[in-house]
FIGUTOR-765105 format. One record per residue (C-alpha): residue number from 1; residue in one letter; chain; x, z, y. Coordinates in nm, 3 decimals, always signed. Example, Ala and Ser with C-alpha at 12.3 -4.5 7.8 and 13.67 -1.06 7.14 Angstrom:
REM FIGUTOR-765105
 num residu chaine       X       Z       Y
   1      A      A  +1.230  +0.780  -0.450
   2      S      A  +1.367  +0.714  -0.106
***
This chain:
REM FIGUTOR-765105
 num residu chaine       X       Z       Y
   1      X      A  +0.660  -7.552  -2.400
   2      X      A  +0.367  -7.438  -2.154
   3      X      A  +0.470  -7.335  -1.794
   4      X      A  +0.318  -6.993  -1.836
   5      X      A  +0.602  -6.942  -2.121
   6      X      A  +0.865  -7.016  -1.899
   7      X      A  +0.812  -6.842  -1.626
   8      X      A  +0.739  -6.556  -1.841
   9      X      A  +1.117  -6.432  -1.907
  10      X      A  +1.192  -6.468  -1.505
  11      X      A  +0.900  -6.291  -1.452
  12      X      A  +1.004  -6.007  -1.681
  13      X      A  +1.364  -5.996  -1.551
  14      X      A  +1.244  -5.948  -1.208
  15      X      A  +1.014  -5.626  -1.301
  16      X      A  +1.336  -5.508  -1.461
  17      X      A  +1.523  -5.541  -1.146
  18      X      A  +1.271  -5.453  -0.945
  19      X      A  +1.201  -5.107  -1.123
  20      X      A  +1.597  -5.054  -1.160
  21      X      A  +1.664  -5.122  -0.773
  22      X      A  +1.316  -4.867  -0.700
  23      X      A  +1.512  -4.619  -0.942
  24      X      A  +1.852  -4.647  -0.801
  25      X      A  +1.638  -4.607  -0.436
  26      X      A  +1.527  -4.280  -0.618
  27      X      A  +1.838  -4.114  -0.692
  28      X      A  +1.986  -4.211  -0.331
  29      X      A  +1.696  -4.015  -0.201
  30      X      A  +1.750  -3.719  -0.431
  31      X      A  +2.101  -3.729  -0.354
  32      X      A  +2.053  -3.726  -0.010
  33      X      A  +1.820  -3.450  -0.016
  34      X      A  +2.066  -3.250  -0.163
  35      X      A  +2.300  -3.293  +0.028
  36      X      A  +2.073  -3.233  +0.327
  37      X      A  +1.945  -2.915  +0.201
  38      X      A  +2.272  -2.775  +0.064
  39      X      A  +2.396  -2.623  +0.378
  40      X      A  +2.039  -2.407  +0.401
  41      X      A  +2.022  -2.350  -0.001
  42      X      A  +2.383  -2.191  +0.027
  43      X      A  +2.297  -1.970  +0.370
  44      X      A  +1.969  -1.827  +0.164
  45      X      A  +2.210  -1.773  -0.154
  46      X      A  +2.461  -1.625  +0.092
  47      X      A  +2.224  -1.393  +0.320
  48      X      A  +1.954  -1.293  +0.049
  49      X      A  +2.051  -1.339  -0.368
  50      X      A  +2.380  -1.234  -0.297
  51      X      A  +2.285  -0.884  -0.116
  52      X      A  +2.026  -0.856  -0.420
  53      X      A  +2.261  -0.952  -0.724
  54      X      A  +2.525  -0.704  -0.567
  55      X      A  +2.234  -0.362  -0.540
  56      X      A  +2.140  -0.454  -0.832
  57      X      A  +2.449  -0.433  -1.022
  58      X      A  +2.549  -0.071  -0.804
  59      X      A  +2.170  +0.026  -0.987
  60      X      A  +2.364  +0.029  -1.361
  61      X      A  +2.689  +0.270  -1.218
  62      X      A  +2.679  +0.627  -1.208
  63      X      A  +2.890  +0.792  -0.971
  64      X      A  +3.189  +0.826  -1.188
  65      X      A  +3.163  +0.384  -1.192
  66      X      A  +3.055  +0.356  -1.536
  67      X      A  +2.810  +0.184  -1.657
  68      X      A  +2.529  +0.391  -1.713
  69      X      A  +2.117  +0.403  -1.689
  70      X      A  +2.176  +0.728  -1.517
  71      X      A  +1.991  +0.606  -1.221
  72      X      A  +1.707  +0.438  -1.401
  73      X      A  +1.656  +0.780  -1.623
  74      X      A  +1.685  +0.960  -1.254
  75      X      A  +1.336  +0.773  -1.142
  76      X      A  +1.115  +0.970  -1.420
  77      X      A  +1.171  +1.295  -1.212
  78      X      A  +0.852  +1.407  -0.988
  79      X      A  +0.984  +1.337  -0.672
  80      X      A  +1.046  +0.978  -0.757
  81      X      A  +0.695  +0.917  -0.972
  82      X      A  +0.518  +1.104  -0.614
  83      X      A  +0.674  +0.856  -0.405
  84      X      A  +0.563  +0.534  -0.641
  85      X      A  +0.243  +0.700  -0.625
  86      X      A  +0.178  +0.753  -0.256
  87      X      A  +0.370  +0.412  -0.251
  88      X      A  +0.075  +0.204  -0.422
  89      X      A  -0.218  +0.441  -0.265
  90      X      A  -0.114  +0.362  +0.084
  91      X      A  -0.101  -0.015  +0.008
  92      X      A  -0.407  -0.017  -0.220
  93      X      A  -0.580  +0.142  +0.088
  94      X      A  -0.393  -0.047  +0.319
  95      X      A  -0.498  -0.347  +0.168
  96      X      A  -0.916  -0.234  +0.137
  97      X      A  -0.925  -0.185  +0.441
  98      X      A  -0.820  -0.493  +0.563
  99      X      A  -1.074  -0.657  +0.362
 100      X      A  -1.331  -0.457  +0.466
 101      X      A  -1.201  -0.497  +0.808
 102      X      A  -1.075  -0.885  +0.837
 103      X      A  -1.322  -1.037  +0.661
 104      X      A  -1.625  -0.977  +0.906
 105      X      A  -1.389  -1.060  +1.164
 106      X      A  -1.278  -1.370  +1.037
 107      X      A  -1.628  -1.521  +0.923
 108      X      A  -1.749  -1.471  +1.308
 109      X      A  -1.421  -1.644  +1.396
 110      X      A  -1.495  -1.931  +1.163
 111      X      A  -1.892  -1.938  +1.302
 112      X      A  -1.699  -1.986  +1.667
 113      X      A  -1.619  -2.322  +1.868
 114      X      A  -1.280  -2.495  +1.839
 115      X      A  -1.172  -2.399  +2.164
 116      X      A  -1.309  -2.026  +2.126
 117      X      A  -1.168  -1.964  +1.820
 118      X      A  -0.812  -2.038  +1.921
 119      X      A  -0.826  -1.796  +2.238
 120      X      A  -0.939  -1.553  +1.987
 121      X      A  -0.673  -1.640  +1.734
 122      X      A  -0.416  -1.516  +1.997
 123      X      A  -0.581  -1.253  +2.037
 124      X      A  -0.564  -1.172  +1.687
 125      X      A  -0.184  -1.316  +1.724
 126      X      A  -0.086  -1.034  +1.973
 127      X      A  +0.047  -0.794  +1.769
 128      X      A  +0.300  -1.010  +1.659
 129      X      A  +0.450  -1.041  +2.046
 130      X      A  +0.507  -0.690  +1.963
 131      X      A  +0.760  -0.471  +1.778
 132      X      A  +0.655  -0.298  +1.502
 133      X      A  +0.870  +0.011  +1.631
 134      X      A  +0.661  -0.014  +1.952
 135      X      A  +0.313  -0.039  +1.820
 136      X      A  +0.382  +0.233  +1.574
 137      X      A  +0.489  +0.420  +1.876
 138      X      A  +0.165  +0.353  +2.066
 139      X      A  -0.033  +0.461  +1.757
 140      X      A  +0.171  +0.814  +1.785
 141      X      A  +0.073  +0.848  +2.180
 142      X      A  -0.273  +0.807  +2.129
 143      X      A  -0.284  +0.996  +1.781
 144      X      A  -0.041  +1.303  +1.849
 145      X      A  -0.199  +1.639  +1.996
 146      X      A  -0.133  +1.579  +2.381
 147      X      A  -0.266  +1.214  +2.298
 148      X      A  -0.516  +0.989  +2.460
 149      X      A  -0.763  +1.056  +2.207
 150      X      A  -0.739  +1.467  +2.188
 151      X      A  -0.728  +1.431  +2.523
 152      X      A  -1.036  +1.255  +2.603
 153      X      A  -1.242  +1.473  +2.324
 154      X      A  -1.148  +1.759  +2.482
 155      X      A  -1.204  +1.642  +2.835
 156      X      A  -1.594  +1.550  +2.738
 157      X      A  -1.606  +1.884  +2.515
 158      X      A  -1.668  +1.738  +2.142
 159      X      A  -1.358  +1.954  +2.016
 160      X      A  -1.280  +2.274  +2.129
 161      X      A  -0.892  +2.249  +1.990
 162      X      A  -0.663  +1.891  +1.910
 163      X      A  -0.766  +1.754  +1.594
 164      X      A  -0.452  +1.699  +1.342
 165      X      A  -0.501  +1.349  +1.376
 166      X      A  -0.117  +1.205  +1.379
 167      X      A  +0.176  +1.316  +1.109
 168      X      A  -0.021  +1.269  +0.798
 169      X      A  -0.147  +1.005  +0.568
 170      X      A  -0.461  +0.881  +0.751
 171      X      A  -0.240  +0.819  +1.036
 172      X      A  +0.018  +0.640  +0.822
 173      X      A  -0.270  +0.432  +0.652
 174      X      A  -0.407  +0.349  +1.050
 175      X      A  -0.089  +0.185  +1.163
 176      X      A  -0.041  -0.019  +0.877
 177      X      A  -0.367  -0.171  +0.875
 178      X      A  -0.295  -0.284  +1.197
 179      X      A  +0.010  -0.422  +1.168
 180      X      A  -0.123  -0.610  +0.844
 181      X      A  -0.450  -0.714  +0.973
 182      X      A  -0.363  -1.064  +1.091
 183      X      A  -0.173  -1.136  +0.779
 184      X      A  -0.543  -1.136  +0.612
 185      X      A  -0.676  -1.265  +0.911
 186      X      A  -0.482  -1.592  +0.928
 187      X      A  -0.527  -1.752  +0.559
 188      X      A  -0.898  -1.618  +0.540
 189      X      A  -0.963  -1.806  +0.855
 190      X      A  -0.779  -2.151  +0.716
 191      X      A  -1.001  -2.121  +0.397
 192      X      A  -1.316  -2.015  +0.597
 193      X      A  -1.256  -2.328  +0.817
 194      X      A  -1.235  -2.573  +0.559
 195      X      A  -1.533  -2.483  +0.397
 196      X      A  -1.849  -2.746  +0.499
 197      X      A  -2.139  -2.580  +0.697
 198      X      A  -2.376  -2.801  +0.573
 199      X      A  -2.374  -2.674  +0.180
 200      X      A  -2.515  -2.346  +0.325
 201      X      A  -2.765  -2.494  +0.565
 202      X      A  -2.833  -2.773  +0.244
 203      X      A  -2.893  -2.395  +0.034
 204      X      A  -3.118  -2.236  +0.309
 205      X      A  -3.311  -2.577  +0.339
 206      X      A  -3.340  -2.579  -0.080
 207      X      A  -3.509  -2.246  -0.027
 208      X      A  -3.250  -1.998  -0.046
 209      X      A  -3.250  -1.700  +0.179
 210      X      A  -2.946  -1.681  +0.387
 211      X      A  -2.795  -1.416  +0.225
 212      X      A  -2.830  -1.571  -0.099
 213      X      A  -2.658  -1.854  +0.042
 214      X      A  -2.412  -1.649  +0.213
 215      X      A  -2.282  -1.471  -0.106
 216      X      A  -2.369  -1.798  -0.395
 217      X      A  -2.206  -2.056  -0.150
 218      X      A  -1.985  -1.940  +0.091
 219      X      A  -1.789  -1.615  -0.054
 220      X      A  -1.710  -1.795  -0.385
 221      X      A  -1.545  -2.111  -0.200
 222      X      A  -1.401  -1.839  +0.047
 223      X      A  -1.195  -1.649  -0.229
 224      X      A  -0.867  -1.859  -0.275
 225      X      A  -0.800  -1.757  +0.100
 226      X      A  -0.903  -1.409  +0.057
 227      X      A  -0.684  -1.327  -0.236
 228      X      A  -0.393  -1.495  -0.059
 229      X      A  -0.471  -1.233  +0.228
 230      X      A  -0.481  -0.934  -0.020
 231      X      A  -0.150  -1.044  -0.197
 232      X      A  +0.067  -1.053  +0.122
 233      X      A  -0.095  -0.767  +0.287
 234      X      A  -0.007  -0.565  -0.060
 235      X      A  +0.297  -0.666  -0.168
 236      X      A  +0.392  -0.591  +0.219
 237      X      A  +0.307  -0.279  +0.239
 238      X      A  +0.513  -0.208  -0.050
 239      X      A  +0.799  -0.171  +0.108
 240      X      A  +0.680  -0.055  +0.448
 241      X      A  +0.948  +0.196  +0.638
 242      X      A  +0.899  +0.237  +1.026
 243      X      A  +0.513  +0.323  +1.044
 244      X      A  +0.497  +0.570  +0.770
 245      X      A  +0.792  +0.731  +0.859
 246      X      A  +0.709  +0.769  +1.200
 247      X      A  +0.321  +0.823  +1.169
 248      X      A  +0.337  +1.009  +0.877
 249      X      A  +0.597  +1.314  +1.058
 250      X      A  +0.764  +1.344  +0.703
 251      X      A  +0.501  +1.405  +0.520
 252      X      A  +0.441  +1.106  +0.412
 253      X      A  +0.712  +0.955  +0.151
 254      X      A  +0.696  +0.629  +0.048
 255      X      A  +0.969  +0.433  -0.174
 256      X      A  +1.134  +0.283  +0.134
 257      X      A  +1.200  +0.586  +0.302
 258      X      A  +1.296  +0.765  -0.032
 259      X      A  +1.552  +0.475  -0.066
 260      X      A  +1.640  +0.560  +0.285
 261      X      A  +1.704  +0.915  +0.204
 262      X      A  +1.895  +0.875  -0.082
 263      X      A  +2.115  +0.663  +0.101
 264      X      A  +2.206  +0.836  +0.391
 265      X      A  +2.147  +1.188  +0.279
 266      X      A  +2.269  +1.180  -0.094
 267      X      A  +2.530  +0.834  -0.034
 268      X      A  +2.421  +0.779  -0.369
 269      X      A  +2.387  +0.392  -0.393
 270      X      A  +2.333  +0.303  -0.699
 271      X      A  +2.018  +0.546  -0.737
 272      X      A  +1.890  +0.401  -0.422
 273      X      A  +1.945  +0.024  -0.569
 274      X      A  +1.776  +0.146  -0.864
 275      X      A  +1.477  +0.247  -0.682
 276      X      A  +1.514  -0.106  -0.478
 277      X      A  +1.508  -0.307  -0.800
 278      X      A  +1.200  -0.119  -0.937
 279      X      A  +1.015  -0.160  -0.649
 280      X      A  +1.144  -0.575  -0.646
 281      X      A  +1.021  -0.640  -0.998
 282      X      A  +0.694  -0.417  -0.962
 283      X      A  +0.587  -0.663  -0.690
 284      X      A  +0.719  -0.964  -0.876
 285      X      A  +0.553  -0.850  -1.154
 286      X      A  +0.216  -0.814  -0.961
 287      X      A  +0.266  -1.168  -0.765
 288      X      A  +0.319  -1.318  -1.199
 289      X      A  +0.004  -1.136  -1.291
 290      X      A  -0.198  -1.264  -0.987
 291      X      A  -0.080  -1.630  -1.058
 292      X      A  -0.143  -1.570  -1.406
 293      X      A  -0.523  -1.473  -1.326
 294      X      A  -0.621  -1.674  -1.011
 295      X      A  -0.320  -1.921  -0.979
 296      X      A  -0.135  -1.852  -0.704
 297      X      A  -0.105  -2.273  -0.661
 298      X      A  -0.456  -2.240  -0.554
 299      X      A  -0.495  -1.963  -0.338
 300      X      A  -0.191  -2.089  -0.089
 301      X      A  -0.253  -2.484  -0.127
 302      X      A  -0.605  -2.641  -0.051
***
């Protein structure tokens, strides 16, 4: 009998209790993770599937207490189908704009220094010191007709009356892109950053124009971040309240403030849950169809 063949069964029983001690190491770590993160997994049960589960079950009771899809069959009227309509133009608009708005912004941010970039980031930051109730506010004294801006067209003689520029759906659409600008702002600028400067100068020095570079190179390796902008800043605005409420005088109804409404006005609860649960599976639906497209793995995770 050779040495190797003896040694070979003591060998092998120590890789058996070496993986059996690394998998009993395991389940003490998954055990005490659980137990770790079972105090916060039963406050978010508590504070926000709870609330949910019990609307959601008031959505399938009329107001007799019967079970009924009175209050699903109540959301084909035209007051309901105006409100889901406004509801996605606002944030479809809401949501351009930003683009169009953030991602000019955020490129020059990337193109800055370390230590310039970060003053600007709290710049861009700001907003958030603020409450929305406040800045929405703001946005009504310089948009209503004794505001800052009627005001100061009328002091240099452009207008010759105040221009209708607060109470309506342009108004509405202004606040909200403000308020939702750094949410595109912030992931563009982590997936702008990580991107290599060199491919586009390697591009340029190739022969490529800089444009060419700008949209072949750079754009394509920019989207993940993009996207992940455009699918807060949507689904956000889905269920905005304060802004368009305030900003929009009334005129302006969007599914939270219908909800509202039917709440307080009507006290009819489970047509107002039904209206919450539409709107919560619409935008669940649109975060599953996003994933299903892009992958949602890669647009928040580089």
């Amino acid at each position: 009998m050779t040495p190797a063949s003896v040694a070979s069964p003591s060998r092998r029983d120590e890789a058996g209790e070496n993986a059996a001690a690394l998998a009993r190491s395991r389940a003490r770590e998954r055990a005490l993770f659980l137990g770790l993160s079972m105090p916060a997994t039963l406050i978010i049960l508590i504070v926000i599937f709870l609330p949910v589960v019990w609307l959601s079950s008031l959505s399938f009771f009329d107001r007799a207490g019967e079970l009924s899809l009175e209050n699903y069959r109540r959301l084909t009227g035209d007051l309901y189908l105006e409100a889901f309509n406004v509801t996605f133009q606002i944030s479809a608009a809401v949501t351009v704009l930003c683009v169009v708005l953030g991602y000019p912004l955020t490129y020059w941010l990337s193109r800055q220094s370390e230590q310039t970039a970060n003053l600007l980031l709290i710049c861009v930051l700001l907003p958030f010191w603020t409450a929305v109730l406040v800045r929405t506010y703001a946005w009504l004294v310089l948009l209503q007709r004794n505001g800052l801006i009627n005001s100061s067209l009328l002091s240099v003689g452009l207008i010759d009356q105040p221009l209708q520029l607060a109470h309506n759906l342009p108004a509405s659409i202004i606040g909200m892109v403000h308020i939702m600008l750094p949410f595109l702002v912030l992931p563009l600028y982590a997936s702008m950053k990580a991107i290599d400067p060199d491919l586009v100068r390697a591009a340029i020095g190739l022969g490529s124009s800089p444009t060419r570079a700008f949209w072949r190179i750079f754009v394509p390796m920019s989207l993940p971040g993009l996207f992940a902008g455009v699918v807060l800043v949507f689904v956000l605005s889905l269920g905005f309240y304060v802004t368009p409420a305030l900003l929009g005088g009334g005129r302006v109804q969007m599914l939270a403030q219908r909800i509202e409404s039917t709440i307080t006005i009507f006290s009819n609860w489970g047509a107002a849950s039904a209206l919450g649960v539409v709107l919560l599976v619409m935008a669940l639906a649109l975060v599953a169809i996003l994933h299903r497209v892009f992958g949602l793995d890669r647009l928040f995770v580089r």
